[in-house]
LUMKOL-617308 format. One record per residue: residue in three letters; x, y, z of N, C-alpha, C in turn. Coordinates in steps of 0.1 Angstrom, whole numbers, always signed. Layout:
<nodes>
NODE residuo    nx    ny    nz   cax   cay   caz    cx    cy    cz
NODE     ALA     X     Y     Z     X     Y     Z     X     Y     Z
...
</nodes>
This chain:
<nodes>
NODE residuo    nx    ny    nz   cax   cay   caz    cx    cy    cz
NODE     UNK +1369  +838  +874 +1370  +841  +888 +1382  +833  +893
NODE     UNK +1387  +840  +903 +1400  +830  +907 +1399  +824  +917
NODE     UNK +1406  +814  +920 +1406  +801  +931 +1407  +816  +946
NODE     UNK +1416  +824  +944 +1411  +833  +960 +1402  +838  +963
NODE     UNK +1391  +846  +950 +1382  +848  +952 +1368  +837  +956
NODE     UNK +1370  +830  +952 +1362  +814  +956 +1364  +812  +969
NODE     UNK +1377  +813  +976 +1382  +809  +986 +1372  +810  +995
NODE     UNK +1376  +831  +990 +1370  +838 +1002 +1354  +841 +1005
NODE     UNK +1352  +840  +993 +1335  +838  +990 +1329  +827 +1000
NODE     UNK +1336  +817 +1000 +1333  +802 +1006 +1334  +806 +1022
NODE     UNK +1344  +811 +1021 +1344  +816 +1041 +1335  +826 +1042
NODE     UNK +1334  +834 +1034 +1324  +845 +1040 +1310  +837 +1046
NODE     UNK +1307  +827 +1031 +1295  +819 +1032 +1291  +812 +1049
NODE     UNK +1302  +806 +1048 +1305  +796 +1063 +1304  +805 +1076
NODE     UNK +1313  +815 +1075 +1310  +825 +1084 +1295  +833 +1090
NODE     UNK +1289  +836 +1079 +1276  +837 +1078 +1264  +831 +1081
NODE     UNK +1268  +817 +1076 +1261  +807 +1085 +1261  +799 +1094
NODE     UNK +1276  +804 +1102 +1276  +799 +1116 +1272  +807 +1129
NODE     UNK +1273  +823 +1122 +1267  +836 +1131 +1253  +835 +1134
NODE     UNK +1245  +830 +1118 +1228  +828 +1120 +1227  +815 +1129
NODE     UNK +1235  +804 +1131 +1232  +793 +1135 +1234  +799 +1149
NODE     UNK +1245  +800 +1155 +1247  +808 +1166 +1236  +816 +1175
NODE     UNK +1230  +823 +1165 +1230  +836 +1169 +1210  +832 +1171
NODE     UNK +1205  +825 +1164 +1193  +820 +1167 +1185  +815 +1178
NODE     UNK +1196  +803 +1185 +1191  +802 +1197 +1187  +816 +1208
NODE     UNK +1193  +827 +1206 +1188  +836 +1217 +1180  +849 +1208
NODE     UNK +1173  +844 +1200 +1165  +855 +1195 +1152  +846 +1200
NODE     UNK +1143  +852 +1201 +1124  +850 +1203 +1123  +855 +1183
NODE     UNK +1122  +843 +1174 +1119  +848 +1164 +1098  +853 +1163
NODE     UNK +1093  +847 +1174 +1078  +849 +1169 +1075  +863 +1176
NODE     UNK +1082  +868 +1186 +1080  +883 +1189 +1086  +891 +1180
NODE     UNK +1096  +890 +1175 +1104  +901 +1166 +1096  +896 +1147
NODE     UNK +1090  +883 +1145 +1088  +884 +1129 +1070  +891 +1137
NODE     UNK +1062  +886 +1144 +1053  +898 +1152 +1058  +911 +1146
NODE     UNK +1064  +915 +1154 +1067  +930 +1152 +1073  +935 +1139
NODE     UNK +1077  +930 +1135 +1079  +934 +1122 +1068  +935 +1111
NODE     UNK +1059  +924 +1112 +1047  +924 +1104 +1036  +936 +1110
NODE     UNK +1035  +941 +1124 +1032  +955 +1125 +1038  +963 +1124
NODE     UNK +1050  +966 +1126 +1053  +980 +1118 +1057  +979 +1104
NODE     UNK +1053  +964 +1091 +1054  +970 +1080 +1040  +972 +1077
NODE     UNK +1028  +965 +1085 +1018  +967 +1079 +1007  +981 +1087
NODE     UNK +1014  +987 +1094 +1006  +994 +1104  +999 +1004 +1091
NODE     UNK +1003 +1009 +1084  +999 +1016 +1076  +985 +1012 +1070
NODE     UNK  +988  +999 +1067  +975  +992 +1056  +969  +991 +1069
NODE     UNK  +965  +988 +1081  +958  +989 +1090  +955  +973 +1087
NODE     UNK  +965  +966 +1085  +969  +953 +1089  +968  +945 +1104
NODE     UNK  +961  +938 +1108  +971  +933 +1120  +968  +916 +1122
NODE     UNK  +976  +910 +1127  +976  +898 +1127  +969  +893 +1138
NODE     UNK  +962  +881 +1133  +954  +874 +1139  +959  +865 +1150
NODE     UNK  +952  +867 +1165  +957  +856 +1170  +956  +839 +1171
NODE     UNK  +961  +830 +1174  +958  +819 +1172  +939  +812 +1172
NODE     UNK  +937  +817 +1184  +926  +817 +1184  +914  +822 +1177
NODE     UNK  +919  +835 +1170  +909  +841 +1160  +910  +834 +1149
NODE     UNK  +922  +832 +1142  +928  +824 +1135  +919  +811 +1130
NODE     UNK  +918  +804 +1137  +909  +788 +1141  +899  +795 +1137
NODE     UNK  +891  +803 +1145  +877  +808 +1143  +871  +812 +1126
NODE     UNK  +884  +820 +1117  +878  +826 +1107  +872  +815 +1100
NODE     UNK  +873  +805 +1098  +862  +796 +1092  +847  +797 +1091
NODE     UNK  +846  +795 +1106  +831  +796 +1112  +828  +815 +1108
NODE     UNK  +836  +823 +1102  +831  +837 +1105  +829  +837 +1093
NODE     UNK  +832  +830 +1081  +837  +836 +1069  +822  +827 +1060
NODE     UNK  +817  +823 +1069  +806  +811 +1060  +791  +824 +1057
NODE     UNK  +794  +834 +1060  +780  +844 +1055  +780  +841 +1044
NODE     UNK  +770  +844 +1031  +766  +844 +1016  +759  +853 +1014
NODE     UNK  +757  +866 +1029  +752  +879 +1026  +735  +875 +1019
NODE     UNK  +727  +863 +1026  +716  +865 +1022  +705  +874 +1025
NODE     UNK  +711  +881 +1040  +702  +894 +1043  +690  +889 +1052
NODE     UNK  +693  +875 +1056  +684  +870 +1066  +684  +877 +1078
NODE     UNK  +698  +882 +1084  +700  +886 +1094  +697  +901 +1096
NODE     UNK  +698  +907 +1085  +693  +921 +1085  +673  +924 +1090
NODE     UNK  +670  +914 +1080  +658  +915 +1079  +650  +913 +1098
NODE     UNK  +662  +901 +1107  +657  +898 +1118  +662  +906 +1132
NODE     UNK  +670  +923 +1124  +674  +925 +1135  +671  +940 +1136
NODE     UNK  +665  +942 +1149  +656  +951 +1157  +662  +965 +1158
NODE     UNK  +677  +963 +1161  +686  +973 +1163  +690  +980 +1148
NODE     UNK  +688  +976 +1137  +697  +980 +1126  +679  +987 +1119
NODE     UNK  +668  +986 +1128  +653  +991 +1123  +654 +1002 +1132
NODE     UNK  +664 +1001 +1142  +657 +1013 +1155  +669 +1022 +1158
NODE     UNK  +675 +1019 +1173  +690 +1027 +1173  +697 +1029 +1161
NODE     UNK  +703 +1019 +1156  +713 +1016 +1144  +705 +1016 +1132
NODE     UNK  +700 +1027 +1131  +688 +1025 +1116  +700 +1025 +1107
NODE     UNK  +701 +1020 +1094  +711 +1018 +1085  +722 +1010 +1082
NODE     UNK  +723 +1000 +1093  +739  +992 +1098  +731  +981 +1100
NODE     UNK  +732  +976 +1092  +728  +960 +1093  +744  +957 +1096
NODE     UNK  +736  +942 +1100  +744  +932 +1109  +750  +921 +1097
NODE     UNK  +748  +924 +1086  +753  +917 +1075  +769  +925 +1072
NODE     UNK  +770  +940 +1076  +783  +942 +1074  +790  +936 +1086
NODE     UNK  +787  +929 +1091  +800  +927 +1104  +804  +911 +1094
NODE     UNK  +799  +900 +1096  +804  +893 +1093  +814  +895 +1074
NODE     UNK  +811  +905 +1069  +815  +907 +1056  +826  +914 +1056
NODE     UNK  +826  +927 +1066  +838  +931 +1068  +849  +924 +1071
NODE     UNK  +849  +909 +1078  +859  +902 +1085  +863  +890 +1067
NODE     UNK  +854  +891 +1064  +859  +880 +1053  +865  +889 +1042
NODE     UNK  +862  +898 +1038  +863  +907 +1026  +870  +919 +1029
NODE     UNK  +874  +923 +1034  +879  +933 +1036  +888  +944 +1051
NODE     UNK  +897  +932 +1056  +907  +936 +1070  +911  +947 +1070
NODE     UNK  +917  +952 +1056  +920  +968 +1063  +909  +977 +1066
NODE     UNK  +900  +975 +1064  +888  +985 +1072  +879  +984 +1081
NODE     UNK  +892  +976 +1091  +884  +971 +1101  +887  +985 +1112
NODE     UNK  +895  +998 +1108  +902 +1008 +1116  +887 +1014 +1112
NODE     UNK  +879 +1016 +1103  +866 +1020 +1102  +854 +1017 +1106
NODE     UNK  +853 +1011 +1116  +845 +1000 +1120  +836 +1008 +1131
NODE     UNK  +841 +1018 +1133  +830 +1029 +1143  +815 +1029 +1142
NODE     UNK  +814 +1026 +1129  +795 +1025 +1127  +792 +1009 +1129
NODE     UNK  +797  +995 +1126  +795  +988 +1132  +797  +984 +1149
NODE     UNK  +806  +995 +1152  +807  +995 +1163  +794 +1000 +1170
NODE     UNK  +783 +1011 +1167  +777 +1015 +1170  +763 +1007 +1168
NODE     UNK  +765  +996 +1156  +754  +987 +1162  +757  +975 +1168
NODE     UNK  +766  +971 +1173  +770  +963 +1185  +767  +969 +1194
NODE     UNK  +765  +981 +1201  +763  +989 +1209  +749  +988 +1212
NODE     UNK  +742  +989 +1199  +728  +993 +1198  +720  +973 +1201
NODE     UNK  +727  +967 +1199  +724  +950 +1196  +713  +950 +1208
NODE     UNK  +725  +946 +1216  +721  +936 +1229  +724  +924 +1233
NODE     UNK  +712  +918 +1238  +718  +902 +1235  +709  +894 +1231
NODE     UNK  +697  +897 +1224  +685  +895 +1217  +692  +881 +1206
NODE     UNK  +702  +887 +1201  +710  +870 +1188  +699  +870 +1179
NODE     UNK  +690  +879 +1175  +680  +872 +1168  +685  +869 +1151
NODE     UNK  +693  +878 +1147  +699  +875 +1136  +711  +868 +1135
NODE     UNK  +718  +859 +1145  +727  +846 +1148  +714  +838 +1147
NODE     UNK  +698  +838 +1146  +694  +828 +1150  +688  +827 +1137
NODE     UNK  +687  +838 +1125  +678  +838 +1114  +690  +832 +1106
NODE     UNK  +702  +831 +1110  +715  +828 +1101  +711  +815 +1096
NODE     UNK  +711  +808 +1083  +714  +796 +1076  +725  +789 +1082
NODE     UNK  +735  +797 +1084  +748  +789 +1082  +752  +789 +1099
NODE     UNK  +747  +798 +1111  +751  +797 +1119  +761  +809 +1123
NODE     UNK  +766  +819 +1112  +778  +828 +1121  +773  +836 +1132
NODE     UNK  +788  +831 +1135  +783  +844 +1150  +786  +852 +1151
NODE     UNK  +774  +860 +1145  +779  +877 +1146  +783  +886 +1157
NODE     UNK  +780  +883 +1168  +786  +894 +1178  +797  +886 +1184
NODE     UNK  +801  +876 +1181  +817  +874 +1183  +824  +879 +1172
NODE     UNK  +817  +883 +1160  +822  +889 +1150  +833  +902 +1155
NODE     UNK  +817  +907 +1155  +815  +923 +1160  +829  +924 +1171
NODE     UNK  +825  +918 +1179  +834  +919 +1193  +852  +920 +1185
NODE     UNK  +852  +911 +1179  +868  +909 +1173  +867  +925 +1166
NODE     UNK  +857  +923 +1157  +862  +940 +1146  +861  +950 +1157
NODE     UNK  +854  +954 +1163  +856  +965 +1171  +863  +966 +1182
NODE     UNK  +875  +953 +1184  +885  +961 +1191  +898  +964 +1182
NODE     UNK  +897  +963 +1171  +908  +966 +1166  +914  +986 +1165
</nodes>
């Protein structure tokens, strides 16, 4: 390679990295890498968590699906026959992209109330209708 092509290589380089340095301060990088992570993932029915749900998935992700909560809850025996309350917190740990299918858990959040009886049969404590609430607005 020759000492001009080097030269110019080197300026291109420099050039390149004075435009990004420049050019940085007036971008909002967390709205535009945002937006980009939705329209690459809109398809997979991806979407990003806000800070605050974020912090929370800890406390959401502690189910072990022992079916305690099914067994204590009135709505998934009656309105919602068939939809235990064990899919909400499992859908959120196991499986995000089908949270766009969430219409039948939607329909036993509907069917719930505010009874909590299966937040109260929980071992671990999740809280499923803050669950619910997050999956069914997506």
């Amino acid at each position: 390679m020759s000492i001009g092509k080097i030269a110019v290589s080197i300026a291109n380089l420099g050039l390149e990295f004075w435009a990004h340095v420049l050019k940085k301060p007036f971008i909002d990088p967390v709205s535009k890498g945002r937006q980009r992570f939705e329209d690459n993932f809109r398809e997979d029915h991806l979407r990003p968590y806000s800070h605050e749900q974020f912090a929370r998935l800890p406390r959401y992700e502690q189910c072990v699906n022992c079916g305690l909560c099914d067994a204590a809850c009135a709505a998934a025996k009656g309105p919602a026959a068939g939809l235990e309350p064990s899919l909400i917190p499992i859908s959120v740990s196991r499986a995000q992209p089908l949270f766009h299918c969430a219409a039948d858990l939607a329909a036993l959040y509907a069917a719930c109330g505010e009874c909590r009886a299966c937040e109260e049969a929980c071992p671990n404590g999740v809280p499923i209708r803050e669950i619910a609430a997050m999956v069914t607005e997506c």
